[in-house]
N, C-alpha and C positions, 0 to 999 in steps of 0.2 A: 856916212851919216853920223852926227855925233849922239850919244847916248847922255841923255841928261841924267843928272843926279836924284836921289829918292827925294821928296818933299820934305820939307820938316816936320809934317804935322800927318805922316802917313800913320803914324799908331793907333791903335785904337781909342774911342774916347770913352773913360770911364762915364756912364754916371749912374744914377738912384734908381731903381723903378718900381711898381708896385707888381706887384704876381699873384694871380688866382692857380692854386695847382691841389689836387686831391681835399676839396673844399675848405680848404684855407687861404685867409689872403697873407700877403709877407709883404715887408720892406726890402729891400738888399741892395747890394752891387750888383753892376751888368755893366758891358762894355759892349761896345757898339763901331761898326765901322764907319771910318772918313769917307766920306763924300763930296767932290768939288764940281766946280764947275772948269772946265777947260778948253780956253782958246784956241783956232787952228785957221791961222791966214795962209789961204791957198789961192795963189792966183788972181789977187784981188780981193776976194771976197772971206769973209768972217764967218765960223761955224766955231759952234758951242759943244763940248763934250762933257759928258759927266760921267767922273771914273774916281778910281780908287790913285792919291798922288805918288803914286812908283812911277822909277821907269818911262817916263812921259814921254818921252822920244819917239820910243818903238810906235804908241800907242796913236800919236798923232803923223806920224810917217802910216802907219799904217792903214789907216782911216785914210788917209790924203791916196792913196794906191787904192784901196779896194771901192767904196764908195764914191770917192770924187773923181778920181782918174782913168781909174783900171789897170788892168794888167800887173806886171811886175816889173821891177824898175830900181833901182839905186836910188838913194831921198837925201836930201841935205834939207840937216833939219837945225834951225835957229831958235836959240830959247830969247823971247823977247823980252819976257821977267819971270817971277817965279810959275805963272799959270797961264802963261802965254808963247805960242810958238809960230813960226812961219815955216812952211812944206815948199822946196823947190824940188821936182823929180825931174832923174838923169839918165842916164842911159838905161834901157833895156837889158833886165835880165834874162838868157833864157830859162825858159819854165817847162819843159816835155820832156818829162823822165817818167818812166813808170814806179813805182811805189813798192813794188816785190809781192809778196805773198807770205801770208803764216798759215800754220795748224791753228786747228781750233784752241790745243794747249796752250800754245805762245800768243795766244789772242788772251786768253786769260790770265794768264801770269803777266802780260804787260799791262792790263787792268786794273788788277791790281795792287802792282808799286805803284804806278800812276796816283793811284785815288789813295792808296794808305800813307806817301809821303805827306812828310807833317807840310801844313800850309796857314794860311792866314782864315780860312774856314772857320777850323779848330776852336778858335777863341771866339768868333762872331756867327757865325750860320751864314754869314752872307757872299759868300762867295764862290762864283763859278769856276775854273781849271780848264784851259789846255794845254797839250801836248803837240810838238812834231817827234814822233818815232822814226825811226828807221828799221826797219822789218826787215835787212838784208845783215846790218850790225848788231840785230835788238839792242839799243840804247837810243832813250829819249836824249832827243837834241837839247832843244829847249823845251821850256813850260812856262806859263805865265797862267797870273789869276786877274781877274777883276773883279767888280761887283755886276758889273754887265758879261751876260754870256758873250755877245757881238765882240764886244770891248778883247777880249781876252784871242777872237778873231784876228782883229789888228794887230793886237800886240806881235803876234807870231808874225804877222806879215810883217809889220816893223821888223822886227828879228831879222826876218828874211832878206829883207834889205839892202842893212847893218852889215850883214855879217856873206852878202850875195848868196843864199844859201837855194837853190830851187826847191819851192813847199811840192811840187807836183812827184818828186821822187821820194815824200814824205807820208805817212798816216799820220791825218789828224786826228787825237785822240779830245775827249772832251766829255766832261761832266753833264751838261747841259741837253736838254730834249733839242733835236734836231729840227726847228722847224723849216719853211720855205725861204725865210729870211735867212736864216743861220745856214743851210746848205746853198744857197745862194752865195752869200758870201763865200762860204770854203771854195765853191766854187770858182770862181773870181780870183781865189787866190792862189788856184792852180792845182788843191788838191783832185785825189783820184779814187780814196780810200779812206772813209770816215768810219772810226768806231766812237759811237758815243754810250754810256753809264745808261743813259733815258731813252726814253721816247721814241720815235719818229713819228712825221705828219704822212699824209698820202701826197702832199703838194712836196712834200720832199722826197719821196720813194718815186715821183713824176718826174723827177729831176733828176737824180741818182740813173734813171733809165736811161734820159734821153741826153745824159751829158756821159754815158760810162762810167760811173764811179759806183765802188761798190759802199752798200753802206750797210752796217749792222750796229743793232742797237740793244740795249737791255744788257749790254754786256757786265755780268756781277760775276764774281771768283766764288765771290761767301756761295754764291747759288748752284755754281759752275753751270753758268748758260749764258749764251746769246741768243741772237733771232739776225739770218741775214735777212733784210730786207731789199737787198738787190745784191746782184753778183755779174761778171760778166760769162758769156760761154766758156773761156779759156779763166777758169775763176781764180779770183787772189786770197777767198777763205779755203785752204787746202782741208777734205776729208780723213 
């Protein structure tokens, strides 16, 4: 799959705003994040993305694998102009590895370098983070951000791809509340082991059960805590 290049106009956009804060208003500076719209010809048909313009490769191979095709898979991906791509998928990846196991300590210390490496957040507030770890290496594979949680899904499966990588022998880490959608997806993309920063729904702790994947959520360092929210008999959060 080829990896496209960063957009030109991925930086943030200066401009003006007005601000009510401890009853006074101001003038200032603020910056704000890009926003596009992004094409993805898969098989005929046209879909519209909207994401932050990084890395567009991963982001529309990945999308093209988890939502429109499924599975995992090798992508050959064509950049048609600057905000347009076409998704052919090739051969079958295998994806059935187990994901390993951590302590509760190494659940939190990979939390957070995760969330305290510097990112595109930082400057804007708007942006989501994931992670593929490897619990067996402790080092995060990849990471990628978007301004969509979902978004930042694909990208890793993009990733995955790219570079044939199996997500299922991976924990996805992720900033984002875990909803039905969002564990759906991970799902789909082969994980077996999701720590996320937020949340969890019940329709995703429904799923976590009934697909085997363990999931824990709430995981903060600053707090030192999590919450499993599923686990298996033979569990992958070690006591």
């Amino acid at each position: 799959m080829t990896k496209s290049k960063t957009h030109s106009s991925c930086e943030p956009k200066p401009i003006t705003v007005t601000q009510y804060k401890d009853g006074q208003w101001a003038v200032h500076p603020d910056i704000v994040s890009i926003e596009v719209p992004i094409k993805l010809n898969f098989e005929g048909e046209s879909h519209t993305l909207w994401a932050w313009p990084e890395n567009l490769g991963d982001l529309v191979a990945g999308h093209a694998l988890l939502d429109l095709d499924g599975g995992s898979a090798k992508t050959t991906v064509e950049k048609v102009c600057n905000d347009e791509f076409t998704v052919t998928i090739g051969d079958t990846i295998e994806n059935n590895l187990e994901p390993g196991k951590l302590h509760g300590s190494e659940i939190l210390s990979a939390i957070a370098t995760f969330i305290e490496e510097e990112g595109q957040w930082h400057g804007t507030g708007c942006f989501h983070r994931a992670g593929a770890y490897n619990a067996k290496t402790h080092t995060m594979l990849h990471r990628t951000e978007d301004i969509g949680r979902h978004n930042c899904i694909d990208r890793l499966a993009g990733w995955a791809s790219r570079t044939e990588t199996p997500l299922s022998g991976l924990v996805l880490m992720i900033s984002a509340r875990v909803t039905a959608s969002l564990c759906a997806k991970a799902i789909r993309a082969g994980y077996k082991f999701i720590i996320s920063r937020s949340a969890v729904t019940s329709a995703a702790i429904a799923m976590a059960q009934e697909h085997d994947v363990t999931l824990v959520g709430f995981a903060r360092d600053q707090e030192k805590r999590f919450t499993v929210f599923h686990d298996l008999q033979t569990p992958r959060v070690l006591t």
